[in-house]
C-alpha positions as CSV (number, residue, x, y, z in Angstrom):
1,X,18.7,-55.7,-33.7
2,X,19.1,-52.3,-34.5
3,X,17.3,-49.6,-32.4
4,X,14.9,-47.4,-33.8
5,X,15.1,-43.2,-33.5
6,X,14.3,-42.1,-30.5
7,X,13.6,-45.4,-28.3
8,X,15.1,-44.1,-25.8
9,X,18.6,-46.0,-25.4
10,X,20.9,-43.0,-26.7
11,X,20.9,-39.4,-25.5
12,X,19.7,-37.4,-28.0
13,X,22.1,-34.8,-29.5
14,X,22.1,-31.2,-29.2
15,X,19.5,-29.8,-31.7
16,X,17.7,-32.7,-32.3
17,X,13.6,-33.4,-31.7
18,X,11.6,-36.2,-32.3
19,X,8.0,-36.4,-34.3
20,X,6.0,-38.4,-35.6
21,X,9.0,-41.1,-34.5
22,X,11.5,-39.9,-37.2
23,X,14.5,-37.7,-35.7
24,X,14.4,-34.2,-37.6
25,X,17.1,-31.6,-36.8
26,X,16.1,-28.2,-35.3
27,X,16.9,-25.1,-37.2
28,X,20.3,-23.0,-35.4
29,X,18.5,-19.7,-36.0
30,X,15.1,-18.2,-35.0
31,X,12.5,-15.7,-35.7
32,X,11.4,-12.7,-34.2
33,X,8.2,-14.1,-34.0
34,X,9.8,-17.6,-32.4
35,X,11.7,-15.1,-29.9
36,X,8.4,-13.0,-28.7
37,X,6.8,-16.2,-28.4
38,X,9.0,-17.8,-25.8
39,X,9.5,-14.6,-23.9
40,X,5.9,-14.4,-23.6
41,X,5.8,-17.4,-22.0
42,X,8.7,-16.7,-20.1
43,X,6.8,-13.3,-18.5
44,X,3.8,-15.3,-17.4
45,X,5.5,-17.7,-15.8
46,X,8.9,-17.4,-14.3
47,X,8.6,-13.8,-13.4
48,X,4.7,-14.5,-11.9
49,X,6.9,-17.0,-9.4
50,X,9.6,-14.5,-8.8
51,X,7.1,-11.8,-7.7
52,X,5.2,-13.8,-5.5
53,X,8.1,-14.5,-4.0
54,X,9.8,-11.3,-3.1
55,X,6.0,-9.3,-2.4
56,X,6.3,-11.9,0.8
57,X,9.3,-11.5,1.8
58,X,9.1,-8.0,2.0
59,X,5.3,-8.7,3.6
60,X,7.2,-11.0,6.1
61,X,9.7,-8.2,7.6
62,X,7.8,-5.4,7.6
63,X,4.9,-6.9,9.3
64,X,6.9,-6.0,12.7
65,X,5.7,-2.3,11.9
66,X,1.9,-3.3,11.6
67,X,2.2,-5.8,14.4
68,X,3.8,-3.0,16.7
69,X,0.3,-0.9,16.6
70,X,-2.0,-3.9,17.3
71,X,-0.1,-4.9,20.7
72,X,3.3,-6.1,20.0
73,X,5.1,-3.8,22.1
74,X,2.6,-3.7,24.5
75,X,2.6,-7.7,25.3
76,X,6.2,-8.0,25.2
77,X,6.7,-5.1,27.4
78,X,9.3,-3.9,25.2
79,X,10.7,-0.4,25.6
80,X,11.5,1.8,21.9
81,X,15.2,0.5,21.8
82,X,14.6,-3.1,21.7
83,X,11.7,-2.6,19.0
84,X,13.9,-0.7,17.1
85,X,16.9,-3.6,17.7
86,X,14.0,-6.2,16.8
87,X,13.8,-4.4,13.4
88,X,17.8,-3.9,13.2
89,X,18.9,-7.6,14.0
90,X,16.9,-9.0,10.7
91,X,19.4,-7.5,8.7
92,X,22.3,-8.9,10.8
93,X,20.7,-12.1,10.0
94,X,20.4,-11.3,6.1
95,X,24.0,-10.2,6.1
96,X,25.5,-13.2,8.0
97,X,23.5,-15.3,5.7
98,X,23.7,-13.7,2.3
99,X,27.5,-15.2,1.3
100,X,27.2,-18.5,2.4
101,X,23.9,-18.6,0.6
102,X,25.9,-17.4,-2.9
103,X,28.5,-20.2,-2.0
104,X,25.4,-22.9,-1.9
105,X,23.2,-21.5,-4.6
106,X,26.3,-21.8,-7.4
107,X,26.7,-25.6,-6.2
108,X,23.2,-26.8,-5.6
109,X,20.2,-26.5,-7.1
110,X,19.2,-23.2,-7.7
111,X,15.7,-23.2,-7.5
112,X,14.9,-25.7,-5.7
113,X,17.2,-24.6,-3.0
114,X,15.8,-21.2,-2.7
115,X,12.5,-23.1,-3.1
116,X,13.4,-24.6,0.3
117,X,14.5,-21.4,1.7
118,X,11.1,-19.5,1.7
119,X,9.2,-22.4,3.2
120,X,11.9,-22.2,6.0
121,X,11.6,-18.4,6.8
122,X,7.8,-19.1,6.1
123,X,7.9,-21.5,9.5
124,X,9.8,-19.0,10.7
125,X,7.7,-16.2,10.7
126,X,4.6,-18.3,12.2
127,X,7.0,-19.2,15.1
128,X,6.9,-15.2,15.7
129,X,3.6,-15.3,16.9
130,X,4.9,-17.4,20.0
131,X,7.3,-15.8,21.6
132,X,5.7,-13.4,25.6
133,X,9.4,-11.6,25.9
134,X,12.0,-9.2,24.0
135,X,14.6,-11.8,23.4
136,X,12.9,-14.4,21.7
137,X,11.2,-12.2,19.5
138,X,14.4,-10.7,18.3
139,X,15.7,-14.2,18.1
140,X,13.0,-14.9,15.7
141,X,13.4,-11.9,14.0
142,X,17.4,-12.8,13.1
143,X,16.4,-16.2,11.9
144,X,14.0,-14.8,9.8
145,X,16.5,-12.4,8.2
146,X,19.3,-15.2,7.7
147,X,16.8,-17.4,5.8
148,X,15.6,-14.2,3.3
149,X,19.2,-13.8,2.6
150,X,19.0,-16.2,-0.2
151,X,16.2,-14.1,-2.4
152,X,17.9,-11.4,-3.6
153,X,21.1,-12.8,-5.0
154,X,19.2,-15.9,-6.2
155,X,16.6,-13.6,-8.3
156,X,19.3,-11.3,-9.7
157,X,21.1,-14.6,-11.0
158,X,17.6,-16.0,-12.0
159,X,16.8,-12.9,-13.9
160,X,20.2,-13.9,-15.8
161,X,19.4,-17.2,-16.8
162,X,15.5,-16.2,-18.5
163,X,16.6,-12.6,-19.7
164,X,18.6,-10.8,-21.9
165,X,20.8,-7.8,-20.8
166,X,18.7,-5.5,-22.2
167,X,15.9,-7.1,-20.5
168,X,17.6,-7.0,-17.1
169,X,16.3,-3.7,-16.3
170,X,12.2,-3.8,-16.8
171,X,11.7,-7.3,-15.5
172,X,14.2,-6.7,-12.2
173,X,11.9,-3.9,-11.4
174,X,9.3,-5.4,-11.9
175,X,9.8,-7.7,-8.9
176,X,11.6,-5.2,-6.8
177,X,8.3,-3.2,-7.2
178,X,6.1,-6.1,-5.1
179,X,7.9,-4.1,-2.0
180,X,5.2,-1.3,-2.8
181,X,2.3,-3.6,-3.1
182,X,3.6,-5.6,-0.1
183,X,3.3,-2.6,2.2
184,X,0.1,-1.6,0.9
185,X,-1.9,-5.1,0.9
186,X,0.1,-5.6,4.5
187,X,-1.2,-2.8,6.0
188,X,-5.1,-3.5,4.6
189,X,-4.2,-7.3,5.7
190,X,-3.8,-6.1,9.4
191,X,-6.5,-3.5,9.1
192,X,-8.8,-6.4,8.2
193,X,-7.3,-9.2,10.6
194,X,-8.0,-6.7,13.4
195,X,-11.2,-5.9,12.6
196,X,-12.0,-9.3,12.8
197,X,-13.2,-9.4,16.7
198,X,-13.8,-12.9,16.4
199,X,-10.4,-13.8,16.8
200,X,-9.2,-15.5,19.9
201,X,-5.2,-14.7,19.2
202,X,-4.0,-10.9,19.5
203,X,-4.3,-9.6,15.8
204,X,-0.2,-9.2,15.6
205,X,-0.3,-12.9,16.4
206,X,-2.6,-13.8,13.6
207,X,-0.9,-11.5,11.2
208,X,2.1,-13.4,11.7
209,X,0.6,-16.9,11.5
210,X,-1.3,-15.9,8.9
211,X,1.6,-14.3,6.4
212,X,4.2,-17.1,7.5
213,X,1.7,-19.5,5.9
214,X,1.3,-18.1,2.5
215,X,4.8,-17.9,2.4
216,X,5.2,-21.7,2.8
217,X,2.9,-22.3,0.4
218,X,4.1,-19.8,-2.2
219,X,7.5,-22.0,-1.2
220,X,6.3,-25.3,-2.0
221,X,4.7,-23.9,-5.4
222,X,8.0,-22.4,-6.1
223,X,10.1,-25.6,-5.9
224,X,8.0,-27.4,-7.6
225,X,7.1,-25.4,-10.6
226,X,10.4,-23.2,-11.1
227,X,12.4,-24.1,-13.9
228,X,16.3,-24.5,-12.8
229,X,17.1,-23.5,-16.6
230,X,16.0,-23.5,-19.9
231,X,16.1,-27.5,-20.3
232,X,13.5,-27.9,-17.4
233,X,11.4,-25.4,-18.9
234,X,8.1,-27.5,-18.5
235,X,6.1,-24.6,-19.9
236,X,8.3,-24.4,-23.3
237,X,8.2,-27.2,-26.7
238,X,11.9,-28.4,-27.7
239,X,11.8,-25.9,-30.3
240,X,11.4,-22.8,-27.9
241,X,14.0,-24.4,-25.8
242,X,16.7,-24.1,-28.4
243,X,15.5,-20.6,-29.3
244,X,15.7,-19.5,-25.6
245,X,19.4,-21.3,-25.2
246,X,20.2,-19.7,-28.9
247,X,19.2,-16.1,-27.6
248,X,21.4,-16.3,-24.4
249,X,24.0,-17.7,-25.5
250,X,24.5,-15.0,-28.4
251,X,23.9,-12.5,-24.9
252,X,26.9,-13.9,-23.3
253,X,30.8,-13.5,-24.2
254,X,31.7,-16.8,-22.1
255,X,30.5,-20.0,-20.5
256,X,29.7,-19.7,-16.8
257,X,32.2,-20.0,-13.9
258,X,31.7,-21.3,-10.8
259,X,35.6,-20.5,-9.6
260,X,36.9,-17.6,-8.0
261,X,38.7,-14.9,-10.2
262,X,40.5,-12.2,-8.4
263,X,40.9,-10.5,-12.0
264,X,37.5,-10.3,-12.2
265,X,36.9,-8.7,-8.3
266,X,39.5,-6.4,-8.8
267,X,38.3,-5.5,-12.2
268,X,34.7,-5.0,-10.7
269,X,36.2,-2.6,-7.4
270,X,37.7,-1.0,-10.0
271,X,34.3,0.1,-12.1
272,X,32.6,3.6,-11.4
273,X,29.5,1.6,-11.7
274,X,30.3,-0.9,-9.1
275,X,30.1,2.0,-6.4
276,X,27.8,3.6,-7.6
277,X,25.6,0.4,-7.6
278,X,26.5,0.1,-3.6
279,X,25.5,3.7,-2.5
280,X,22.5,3.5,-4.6
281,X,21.7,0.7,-2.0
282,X,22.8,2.0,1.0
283,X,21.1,5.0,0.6
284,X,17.9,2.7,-0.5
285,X,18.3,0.5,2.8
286,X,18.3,3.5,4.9
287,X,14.8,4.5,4.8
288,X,13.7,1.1,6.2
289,X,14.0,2.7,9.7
290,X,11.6,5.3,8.3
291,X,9.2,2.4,7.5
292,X,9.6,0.2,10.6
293,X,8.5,3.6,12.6
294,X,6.1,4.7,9.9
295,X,3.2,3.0,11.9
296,X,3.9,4.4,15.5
297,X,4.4,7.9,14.6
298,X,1.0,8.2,12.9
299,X,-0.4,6.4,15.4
300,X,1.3,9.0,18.1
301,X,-0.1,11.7,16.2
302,X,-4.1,11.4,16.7
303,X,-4.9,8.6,14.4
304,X,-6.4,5.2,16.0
305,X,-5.1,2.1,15.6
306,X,-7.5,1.4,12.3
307,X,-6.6,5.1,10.7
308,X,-3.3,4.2,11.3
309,X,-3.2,1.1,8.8
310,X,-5.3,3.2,6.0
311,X,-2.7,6.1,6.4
312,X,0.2,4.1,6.1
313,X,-0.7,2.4,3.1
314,X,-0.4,4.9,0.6
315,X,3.7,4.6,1.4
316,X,4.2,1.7,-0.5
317,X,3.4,4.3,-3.7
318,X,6.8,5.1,-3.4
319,X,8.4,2.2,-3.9
């Protein structure tokens, strides 16, 4: 018996689409109105995701600096140099963690691995609510740093996959830019948690529990409704597919590699750009002492604890 178009029993080529049960081949170019179409949809949902994402996980580190003015140092009896270690050994964390995480990300499951990730560090930054000493705060804290250490390499090669070169640019800052709303909505978060007298956990405990949780749940959304690539696209018809798989591939000059090139590292040490790129963030990372002791030095200088939150807000401007 001969099978019928599209039953099911043979993969489908490339370019192919079924309607109306009759196999009809999809056009190999596209409009500009089929192009603006499927980025559209593209912006309201994969980027949406992304920035959810990365306003936690700047939310989740920089709590510390809220949480130090509402009794963390206080009950922990911690003197200035282990606060300021508590904020330094998150970083260790994100640096021990980063390449292994790049290893991983190009053999797994993109998505869904980084998916896994922030419900991780989200557990993780409940459990810093527990700790009554120094060293298993700062434990904590370098957990929590080696499980973020997946979210920025996995959005840069996520911003890749959905975007254009020329579209690199707006939509990266885009999601960098949740930093600035993060520190403004953390600092009214605590301002409001403390507030809240009804509370029978210290509000630096709450703030923790409370941020650790939306971060699992943003998690669990992310894994289960991020796209690994334009196939999975749930959000996109077979005929947006092959215009978002047309566009990239016209963007790149080769397929993707997944093996080490030493041409290409040297090539890239090499490149002006390259260290310029690296100073550019160093000199970016080096304010984040600023931030950590953004809290306590207003609060030192007259301001309660509530001013304090209301004062430090309008930092995240600058982001």
């Amino acid at each position: 018996m001969a099978k019928q178009p599209g039953d099911g029993h043979e993969p489908r080529p490339e370019g192919l689409d079924e309607k109306d049960g009759q196999i009809v081949e999809l056009s190999d170019s596209y409009t500009e109105e089929e192009e603006r179409a499927v980025l559209r949809k593209i912006d309201c949902t994969i980027l949406p995701l992304m920035c959810v994402v990365f306003f936690l996980q700047y939310l989740d580190k920089q709590s510390l600096s809220y949480a130090s003015v509402f009794g963390l140092i206080t009950d922990l009896k911690m003197t200035s140099t282990q606060y300021s270690w508590c904020s330094s050994i998150f970083y260790v964390g994100q640096l021990v963690s980063e390449y292994p995480f790049i290893y991983l990300m190009s053999r797994l499951h993109l998505t869904k691995f980084v998916g896994v990730t922030v419900v991780i560090w989200g557990i993780i930054c409940m459990c810093l609510a527990a700790p009554h000493n120094y060293s298993g705060f700062a434990a904590i804290r370098f957990l929590l740093g080696f499980a973020e250490g997946a979210v920025s390499p996995a959005f840069i090669t996520i911003t890749s996959i959905w975007y254009r070169k020329e579209e690199h640019a707006l939509r990266t800052a885009l999601w960098i830019t949740m930093n600035g709303v993060a520190q403004i909505c953390g600092c009214l978060l605590m301002y409001g948690i403390a507030k809240n007298t009804a509370l029978s956990l210290a509000p630096w405990r709450t703030l923790f529990l409370v941020c650790g949780a939306v971060t699992s749940a943003s998690g669990v959304v992310f894994y289960l409704f991020m796209p690994n690539g334009p196939r999975d696209a749930w959000f996109l018809t077979p005929r947006q597919k092959q215009v978002l798989s047309l566009r990239m591939a016209r963007d790149r000059e080769g397929g993707d590699k997944t093996s080490f090139s030493t041409r290409q590292l040297k090539e890239a040490l090499l490149d002006v750009k390259t260290w310029f790129v690296f100073w550019f963030g160093v000199l970016v990372t080096m304010q984040s002492p600023v931030l950590t002791f953004a809290s306590l030095v207003i609060n030192t200088i007259g301001y309660d604890k509530y001013e304090t939150m209301l004062y430090t807000a309008p930092s995240g401007m600058y982001f």
